[in-house]
NUDO-129844 format. One line per 3 residues: number of its first residue (from 0); their letters; for each residue x, y, z of N, C-alpha, C, O. Coordinates in nm, 3 decimals, padded with zeros to 5 digits. Layout:
NUM = A = X,Y,Z,X,Y,Z,X,Y,Z,X,Y,Z  ...
END
This chain:
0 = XXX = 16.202,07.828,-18.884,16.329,07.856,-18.950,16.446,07.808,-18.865,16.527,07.742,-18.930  16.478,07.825,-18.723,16.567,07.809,-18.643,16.544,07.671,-18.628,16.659,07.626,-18.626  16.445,07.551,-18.614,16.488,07.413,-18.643,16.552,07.357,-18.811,16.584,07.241,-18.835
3 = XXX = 16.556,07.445,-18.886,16.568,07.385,-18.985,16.751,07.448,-18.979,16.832,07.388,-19.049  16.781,07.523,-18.924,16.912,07.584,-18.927,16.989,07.508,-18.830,17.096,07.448,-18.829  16.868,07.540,-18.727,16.982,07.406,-18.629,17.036,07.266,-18.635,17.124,07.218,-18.563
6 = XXX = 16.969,07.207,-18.732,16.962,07.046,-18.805,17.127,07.077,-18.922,17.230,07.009,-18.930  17.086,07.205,-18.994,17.192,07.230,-19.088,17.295,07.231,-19.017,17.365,07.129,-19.013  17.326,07.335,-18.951,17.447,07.405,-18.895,17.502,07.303,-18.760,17.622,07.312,-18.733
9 = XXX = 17.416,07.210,-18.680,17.432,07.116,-18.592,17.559,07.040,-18.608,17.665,07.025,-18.548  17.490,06.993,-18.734,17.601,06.842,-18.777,17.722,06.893,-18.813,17.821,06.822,-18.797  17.736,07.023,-18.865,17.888,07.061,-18.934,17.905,07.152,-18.857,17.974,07.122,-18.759
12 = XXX = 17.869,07.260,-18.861,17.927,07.395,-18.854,17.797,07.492,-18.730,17.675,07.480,-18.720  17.895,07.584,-18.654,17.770,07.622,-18.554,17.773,07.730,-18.710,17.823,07.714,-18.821  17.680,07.858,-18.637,17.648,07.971,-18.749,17.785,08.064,-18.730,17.842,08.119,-18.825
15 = XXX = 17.816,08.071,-18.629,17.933,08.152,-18.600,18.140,08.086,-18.655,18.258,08.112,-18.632  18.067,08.012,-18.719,18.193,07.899,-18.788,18.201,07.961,-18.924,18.315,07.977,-18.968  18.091,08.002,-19.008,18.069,08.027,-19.074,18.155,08.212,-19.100,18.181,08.254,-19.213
18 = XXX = 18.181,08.287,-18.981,18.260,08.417,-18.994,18.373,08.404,-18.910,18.363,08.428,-18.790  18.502,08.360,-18.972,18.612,08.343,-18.918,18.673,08.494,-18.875,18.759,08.480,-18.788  18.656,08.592,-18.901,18.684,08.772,-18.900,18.578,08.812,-18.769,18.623,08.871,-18.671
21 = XXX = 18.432,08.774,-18.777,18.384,08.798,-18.646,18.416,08.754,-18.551,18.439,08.823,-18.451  18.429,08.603,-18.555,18.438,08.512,-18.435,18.532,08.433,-18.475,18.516,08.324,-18.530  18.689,08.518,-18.435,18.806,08.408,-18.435,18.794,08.280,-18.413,18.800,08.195,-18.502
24 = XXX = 18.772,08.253,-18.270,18.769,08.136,-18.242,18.650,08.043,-18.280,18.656,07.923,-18.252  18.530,08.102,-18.353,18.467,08.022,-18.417,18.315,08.016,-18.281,18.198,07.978,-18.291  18.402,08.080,-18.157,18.269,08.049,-18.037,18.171,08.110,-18.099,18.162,08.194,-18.188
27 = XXX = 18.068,08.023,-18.005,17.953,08.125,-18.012,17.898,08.197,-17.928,17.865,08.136,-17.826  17.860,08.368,-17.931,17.868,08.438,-17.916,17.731,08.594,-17.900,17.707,08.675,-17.989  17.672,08.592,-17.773,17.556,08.651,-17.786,17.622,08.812,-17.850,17.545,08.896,-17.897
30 = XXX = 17.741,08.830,-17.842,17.775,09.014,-17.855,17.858,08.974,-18.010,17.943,08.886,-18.028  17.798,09.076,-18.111,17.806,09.081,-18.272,17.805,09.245,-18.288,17.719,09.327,-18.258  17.958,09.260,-18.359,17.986,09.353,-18.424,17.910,09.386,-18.550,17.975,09.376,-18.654
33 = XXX = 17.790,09.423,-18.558,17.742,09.395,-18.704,17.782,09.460,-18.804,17.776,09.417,-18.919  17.832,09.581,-18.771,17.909,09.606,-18.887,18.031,09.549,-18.986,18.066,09.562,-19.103  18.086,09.462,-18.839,18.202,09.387,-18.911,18.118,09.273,-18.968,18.163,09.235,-19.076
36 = XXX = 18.033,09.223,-18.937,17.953,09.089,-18.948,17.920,09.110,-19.135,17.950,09.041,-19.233  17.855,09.222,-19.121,17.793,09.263,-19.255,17.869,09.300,-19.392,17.832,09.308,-19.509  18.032,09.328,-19.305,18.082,09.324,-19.403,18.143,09.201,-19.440,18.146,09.179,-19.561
39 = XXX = 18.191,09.117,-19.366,18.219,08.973,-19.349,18.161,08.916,-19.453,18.233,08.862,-19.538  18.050,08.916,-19.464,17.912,08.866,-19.487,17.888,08.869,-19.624,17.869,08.765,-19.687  17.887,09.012,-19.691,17.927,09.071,-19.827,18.040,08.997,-19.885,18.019,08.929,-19.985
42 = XXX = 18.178,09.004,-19.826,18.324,08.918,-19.901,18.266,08.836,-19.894,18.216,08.841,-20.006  18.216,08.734,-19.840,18.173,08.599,-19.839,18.119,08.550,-19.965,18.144,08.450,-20.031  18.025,08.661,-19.983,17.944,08.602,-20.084,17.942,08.658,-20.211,17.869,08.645,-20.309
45 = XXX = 18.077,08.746,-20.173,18.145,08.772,-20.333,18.195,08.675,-20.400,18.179,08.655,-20.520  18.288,08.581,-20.291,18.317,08.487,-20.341,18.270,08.313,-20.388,18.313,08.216,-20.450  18.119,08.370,-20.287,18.042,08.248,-20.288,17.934,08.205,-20.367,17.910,08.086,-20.389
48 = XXX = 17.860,08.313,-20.416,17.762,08.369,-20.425,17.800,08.312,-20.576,17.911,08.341,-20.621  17.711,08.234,-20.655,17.671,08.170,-20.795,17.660,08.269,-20.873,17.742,08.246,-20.962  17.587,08.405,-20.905,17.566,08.514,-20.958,17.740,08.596,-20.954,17.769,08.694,-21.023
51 = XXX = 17.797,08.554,-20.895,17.927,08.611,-20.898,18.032,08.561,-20.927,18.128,08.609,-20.988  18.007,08.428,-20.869,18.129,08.296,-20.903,18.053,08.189,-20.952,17.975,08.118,-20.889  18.097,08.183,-21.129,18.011,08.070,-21.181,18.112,07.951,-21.160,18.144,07.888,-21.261
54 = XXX = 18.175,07.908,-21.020,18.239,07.812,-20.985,18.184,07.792,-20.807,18.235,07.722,-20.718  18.102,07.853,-20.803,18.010,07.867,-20.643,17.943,07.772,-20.620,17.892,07.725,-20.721  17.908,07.698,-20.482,17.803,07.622,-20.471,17.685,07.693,-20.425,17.695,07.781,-20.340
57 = XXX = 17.589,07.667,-20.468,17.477,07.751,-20.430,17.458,07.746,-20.231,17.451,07.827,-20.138  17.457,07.600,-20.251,17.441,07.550,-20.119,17.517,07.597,-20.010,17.467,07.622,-19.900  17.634,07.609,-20.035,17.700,07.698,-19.968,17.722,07.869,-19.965,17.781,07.931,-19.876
60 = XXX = 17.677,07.911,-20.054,17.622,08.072,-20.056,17.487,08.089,-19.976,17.465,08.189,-19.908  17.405,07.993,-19.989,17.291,07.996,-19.912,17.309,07.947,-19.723,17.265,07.989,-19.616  17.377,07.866,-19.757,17.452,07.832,-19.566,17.496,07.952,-19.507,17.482,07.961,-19.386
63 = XXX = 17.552,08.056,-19.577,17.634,08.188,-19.511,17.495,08.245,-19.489,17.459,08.293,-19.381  17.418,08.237,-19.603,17.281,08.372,-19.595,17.230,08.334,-19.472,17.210,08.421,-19.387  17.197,08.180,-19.441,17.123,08.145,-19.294,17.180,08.208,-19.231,17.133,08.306,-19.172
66 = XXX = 17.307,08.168,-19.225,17.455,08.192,-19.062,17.388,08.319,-19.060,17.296,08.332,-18.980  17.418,08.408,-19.131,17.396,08.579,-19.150,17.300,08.617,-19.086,17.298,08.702,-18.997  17.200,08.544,-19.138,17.046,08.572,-19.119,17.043,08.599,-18.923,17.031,08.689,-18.840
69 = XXX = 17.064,08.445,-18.934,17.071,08.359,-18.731,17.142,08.483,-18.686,17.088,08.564,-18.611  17.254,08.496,-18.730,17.354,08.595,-18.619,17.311,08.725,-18.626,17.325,08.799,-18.529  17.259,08.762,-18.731,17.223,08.920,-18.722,17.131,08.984,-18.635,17.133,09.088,-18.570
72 = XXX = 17.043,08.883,-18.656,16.853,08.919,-18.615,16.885,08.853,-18.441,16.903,08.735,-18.409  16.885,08.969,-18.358,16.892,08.956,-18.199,16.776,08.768,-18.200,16.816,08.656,-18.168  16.645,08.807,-18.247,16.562,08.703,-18.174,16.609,08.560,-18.241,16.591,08.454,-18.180
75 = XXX = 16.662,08.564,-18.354,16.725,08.409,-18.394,16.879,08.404,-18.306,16.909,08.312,-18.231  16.949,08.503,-18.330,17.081,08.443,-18.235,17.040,08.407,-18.109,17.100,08.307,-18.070  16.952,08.456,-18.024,16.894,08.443,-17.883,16.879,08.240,-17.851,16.915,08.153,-17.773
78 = XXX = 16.796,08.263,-17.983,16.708,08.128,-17.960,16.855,08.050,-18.050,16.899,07.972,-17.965  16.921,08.039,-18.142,16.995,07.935,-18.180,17.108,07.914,-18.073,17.153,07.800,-18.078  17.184,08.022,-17.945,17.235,08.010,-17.859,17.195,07.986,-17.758,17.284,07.996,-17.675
81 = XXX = 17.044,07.940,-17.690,17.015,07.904,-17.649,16.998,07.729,-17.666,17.004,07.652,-17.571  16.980,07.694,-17.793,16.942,07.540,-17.837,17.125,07.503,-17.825,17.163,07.410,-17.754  17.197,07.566,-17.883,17.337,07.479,-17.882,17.428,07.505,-17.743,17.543,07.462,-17.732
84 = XXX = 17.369,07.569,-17.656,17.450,07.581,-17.521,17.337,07.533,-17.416,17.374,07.459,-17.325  17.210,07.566,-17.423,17.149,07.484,-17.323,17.045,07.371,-17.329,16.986,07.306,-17.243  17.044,07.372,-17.504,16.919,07.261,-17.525,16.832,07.303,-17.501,16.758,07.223,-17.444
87 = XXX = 16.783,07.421,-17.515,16.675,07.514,-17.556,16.533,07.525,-17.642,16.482,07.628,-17.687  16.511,07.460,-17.645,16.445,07.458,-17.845,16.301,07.612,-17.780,16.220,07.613,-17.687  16.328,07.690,-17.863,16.234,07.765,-17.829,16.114,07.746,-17.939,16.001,07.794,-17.931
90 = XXX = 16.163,07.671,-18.036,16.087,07.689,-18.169,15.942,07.550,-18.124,15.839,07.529,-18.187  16.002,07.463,-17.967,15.888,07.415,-17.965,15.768,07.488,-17.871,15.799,07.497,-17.752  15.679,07.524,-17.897,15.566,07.569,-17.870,15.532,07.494,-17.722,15.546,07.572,-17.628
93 = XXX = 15.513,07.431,-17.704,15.500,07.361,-17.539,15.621,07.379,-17.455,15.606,07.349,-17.337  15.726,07.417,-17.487,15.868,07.481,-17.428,15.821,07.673,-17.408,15.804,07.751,-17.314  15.815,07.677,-17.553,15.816,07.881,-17.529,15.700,07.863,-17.434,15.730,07.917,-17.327
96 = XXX = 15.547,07.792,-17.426,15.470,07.855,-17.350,15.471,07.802,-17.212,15.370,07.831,-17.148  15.584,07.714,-17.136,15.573,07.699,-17.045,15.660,07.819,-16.970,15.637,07.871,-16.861  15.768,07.847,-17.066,15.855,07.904,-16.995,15.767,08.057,-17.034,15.754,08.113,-16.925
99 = XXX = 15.718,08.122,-17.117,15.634,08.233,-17.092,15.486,08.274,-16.948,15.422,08.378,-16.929  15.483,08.141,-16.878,15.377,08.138,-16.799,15.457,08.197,-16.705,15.393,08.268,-16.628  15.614,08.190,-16.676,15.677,08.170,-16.568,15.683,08.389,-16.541,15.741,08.459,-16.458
102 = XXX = 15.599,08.419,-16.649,15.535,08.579,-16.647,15.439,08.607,-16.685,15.432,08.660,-16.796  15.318,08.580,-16.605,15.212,08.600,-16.636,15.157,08.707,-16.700,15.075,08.710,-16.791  15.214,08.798,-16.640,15.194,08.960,-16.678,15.230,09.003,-16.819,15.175,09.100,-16.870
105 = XXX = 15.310,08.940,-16.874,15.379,08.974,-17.015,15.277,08.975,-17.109,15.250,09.068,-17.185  15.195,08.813,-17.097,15.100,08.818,-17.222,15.007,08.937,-17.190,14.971,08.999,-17.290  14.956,08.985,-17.057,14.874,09.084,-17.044,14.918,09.242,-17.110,14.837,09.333,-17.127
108 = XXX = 15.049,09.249,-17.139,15.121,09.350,-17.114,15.150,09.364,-17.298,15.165,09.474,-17.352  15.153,09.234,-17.374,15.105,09.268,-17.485,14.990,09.262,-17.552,14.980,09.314,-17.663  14.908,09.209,-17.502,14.784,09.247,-17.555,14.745,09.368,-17.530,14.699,09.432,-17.625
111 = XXX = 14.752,09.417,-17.424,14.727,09.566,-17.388,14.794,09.668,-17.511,14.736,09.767,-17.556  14.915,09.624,-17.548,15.001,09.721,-17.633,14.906,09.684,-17.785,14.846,09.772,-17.846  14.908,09.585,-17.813,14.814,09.486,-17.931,14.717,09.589,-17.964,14.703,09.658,-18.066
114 = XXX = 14.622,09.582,-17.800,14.450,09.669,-17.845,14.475,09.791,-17.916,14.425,09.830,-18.022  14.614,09.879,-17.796,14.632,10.012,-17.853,14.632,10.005,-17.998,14.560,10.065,-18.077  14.722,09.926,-18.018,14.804,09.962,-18.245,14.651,09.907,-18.276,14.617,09.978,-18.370
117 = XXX = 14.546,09.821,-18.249,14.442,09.812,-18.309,14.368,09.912,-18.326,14.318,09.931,-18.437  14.337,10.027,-18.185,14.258,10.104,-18.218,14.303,10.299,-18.289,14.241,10.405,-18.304  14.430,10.252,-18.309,14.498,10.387,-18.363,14.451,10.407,-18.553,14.400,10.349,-18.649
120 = XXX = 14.520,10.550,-18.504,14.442,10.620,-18.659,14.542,10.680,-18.759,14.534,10.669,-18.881  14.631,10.742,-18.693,14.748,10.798,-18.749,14.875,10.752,-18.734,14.903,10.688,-18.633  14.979,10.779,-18.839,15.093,10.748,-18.877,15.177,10.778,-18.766,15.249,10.683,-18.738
123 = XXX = 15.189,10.858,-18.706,15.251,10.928,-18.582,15.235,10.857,-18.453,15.338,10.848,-18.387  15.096,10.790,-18.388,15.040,10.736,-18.297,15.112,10.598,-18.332,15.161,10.558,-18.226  15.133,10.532,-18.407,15.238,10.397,-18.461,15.365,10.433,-18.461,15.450,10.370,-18.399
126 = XXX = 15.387,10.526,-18.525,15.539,10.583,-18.487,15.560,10.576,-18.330,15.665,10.518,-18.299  15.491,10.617,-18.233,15.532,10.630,-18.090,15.517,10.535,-18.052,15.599,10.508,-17.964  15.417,10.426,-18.079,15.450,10.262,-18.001,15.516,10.222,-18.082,15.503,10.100,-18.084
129 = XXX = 15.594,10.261,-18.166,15.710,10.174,-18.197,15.840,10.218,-18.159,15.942,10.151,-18.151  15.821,10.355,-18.135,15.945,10.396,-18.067,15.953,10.351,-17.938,16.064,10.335,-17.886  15.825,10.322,-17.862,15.820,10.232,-17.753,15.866,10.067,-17.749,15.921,10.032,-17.645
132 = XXX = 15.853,09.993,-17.824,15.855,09.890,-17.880,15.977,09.858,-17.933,16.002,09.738,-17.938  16.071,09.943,-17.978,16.223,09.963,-17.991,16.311,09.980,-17.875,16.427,09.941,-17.865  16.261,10.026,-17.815,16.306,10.100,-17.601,16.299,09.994,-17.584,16.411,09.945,-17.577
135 = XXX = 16.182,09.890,-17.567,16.122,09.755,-17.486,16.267,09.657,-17.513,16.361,09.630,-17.439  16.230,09.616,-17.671,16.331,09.560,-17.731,16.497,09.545,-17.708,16.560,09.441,-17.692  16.542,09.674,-17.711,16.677,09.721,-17.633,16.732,09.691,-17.532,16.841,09.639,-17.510
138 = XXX = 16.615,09.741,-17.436,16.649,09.654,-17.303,16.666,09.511,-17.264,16.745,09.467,-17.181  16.576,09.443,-17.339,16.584,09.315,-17.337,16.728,09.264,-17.347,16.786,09.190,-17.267  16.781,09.326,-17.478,16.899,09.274,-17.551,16.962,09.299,-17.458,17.004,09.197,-17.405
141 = XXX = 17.001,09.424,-17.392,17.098,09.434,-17.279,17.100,09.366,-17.153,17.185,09.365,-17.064  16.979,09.304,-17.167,16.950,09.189,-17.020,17.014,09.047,-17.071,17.089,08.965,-17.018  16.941,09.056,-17.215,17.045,08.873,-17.252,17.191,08.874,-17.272,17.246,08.767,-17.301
144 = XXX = 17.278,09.005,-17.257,17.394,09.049,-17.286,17.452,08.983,-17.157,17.557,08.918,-17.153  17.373,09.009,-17.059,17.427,08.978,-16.910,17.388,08.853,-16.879,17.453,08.803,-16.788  17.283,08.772,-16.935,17.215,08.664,-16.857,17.344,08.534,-16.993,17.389,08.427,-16.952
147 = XXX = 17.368,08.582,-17.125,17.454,08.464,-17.171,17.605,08.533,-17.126,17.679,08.447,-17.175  17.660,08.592,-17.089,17.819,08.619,-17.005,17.798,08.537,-16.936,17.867,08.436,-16.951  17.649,08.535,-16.776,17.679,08.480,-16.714,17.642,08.325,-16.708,17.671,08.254,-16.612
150 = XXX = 17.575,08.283,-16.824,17.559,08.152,-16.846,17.431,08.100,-16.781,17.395,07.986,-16.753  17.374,08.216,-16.766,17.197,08.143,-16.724,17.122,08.160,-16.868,17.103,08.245,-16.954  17.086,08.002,-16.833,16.987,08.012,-17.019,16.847,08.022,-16.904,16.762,08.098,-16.950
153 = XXX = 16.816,07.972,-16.791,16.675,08.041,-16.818,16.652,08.131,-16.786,16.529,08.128,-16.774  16.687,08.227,-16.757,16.703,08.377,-16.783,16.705,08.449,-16.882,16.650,08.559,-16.890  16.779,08.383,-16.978,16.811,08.401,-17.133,16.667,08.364,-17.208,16.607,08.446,-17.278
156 = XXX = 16.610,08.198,-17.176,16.482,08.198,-17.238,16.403,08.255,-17.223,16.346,08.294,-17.326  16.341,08.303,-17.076,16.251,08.422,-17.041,16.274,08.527,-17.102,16.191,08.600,-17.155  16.379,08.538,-17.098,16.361,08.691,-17.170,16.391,08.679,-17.359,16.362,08.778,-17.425
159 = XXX = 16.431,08.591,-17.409,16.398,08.531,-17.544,16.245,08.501,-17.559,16.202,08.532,-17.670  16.168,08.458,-17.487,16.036,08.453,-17.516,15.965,08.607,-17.490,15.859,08.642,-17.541  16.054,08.696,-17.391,15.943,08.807,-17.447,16.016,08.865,-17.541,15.941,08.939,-17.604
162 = XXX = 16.114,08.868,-17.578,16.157,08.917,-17.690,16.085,08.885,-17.821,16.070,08.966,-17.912  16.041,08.753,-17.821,15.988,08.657,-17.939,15.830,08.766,-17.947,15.782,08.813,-18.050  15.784,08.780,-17.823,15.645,08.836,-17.845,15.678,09.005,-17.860,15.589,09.043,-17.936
165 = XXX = 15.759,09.120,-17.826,15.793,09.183,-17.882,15.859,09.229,-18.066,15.849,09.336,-18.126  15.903,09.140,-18.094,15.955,09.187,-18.211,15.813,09.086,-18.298,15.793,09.125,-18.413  15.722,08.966,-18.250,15.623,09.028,-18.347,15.516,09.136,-18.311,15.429,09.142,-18.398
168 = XXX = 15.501,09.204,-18.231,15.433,09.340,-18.247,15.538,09.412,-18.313,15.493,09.524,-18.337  15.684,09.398,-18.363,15.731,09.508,-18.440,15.681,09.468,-18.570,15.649,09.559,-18.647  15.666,09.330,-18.613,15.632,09.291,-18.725,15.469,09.360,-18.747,15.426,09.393,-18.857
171 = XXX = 15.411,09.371,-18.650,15.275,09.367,-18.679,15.271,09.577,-18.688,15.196,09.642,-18.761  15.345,09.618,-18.619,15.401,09.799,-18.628,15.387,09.798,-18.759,15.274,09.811,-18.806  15.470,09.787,-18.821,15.515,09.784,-18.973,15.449,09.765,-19.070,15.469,09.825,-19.175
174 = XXX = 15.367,09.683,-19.054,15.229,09.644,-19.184,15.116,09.686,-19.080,15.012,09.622,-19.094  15.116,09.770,-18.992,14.988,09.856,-18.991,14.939,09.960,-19.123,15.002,10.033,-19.200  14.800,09.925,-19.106,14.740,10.042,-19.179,14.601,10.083,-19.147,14.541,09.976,-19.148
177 = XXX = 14.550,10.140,-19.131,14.441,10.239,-19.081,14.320,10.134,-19.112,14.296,10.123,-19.232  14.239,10.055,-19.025,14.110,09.968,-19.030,14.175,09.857,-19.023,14.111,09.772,-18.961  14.255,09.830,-19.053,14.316,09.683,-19.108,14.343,09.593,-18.992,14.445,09.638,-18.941
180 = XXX = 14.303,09.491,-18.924,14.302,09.412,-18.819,14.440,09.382,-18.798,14.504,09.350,-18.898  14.504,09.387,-18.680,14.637,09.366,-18.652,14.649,09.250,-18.604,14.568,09.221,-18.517  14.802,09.096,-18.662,14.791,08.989,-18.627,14.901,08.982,-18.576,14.992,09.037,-18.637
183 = XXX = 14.933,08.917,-18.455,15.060,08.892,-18.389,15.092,08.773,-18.386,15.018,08.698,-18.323  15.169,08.735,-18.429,15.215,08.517,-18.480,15.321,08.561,-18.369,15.391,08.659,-18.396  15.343,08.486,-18.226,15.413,08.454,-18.145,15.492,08.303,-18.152,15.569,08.269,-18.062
END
């Protein structure tokens, strides 16, 4: 998804061009008010939005939904501010896994979490690694808070790649169900 946004939004517009009310100056920006974002986001596509304005371009109601999408979700803003400030591409696979080696321990550290949600039984026992898994998550964000102020992207990618392997064990939290084999797409 994030190469196909970055190709879009590249040539014209970053994603943060797209909310003149969030981001005056149009920078881009790891710290998002999302509440203002979301409401931003809504006017936008009151006025943009084809189902609302039968004078709308679709194409451009759908450009805001990306922007929206990228800026909202911590692990796409991570990785699209990483590709347009340091040339980043996390979305290539021989990039995320070199720079994930540079912690060996991580992949150990989710598979370990992985086996657990595999071998659990109850609703409650998923509830608590995910309340763990939300903690994990958090912190992260507050580490890339400090690592894009101070302008280290590989700091930023390291910790964007475990972020990347955290939030899919949140994906994989969520569509647990009792027997059901758990898959983690990193």
């Amino acid at each position: 998804m994030l190469r196909i946004l970055s190709r879009r939004f590249y040539s014209s517009k970053t994603v943060f061009q797209y909310f003149p009310k969030s981001f005056p100056n149009g920078n881009p920006s790891w710290l998002v008010d999302l509440k203002c974002l979301r409401k931003e986001y809504r006017e936008l596509q009151a006025h943009e939005h084809p189902d609302a304005n039968a004078n709308a371009h679709t194409s451009r109601s759908s450009d805001i939904n990306h922007a929206y999408q990228t800026v909202r979700q911590p692990l796409l803003r991570a990785q699209y501010l990483l590709l347009i400030k340091g040339g980043i591409d996390l979305n290539d696979e021989k990039m995320a896994q070199t720079i994930a080696q540079h912690d060996p321990g991580l992949l150990m550290k989710v598979l370990d979490v992985h086996e657990q949600l595999e071998g659990l039984s109850s609703e409650q026992e998923v509830k608590a690694i995910s309340r763990e898994n939300r903690e994990r998550m958090a912190v992260i964000e507050q580490e890339l808070t400090k690592a894009f102020e101070q302008n280290d992207m590989e700091t930023a990618a390291q910790l964007t790649v475990e972020l990347r392997y955290w939030t899919s064990l949140d994906r994989a939290v969520k569509e647990w169900e009792p027997g059901k084999a758990v898959n983690l797409n990193h």
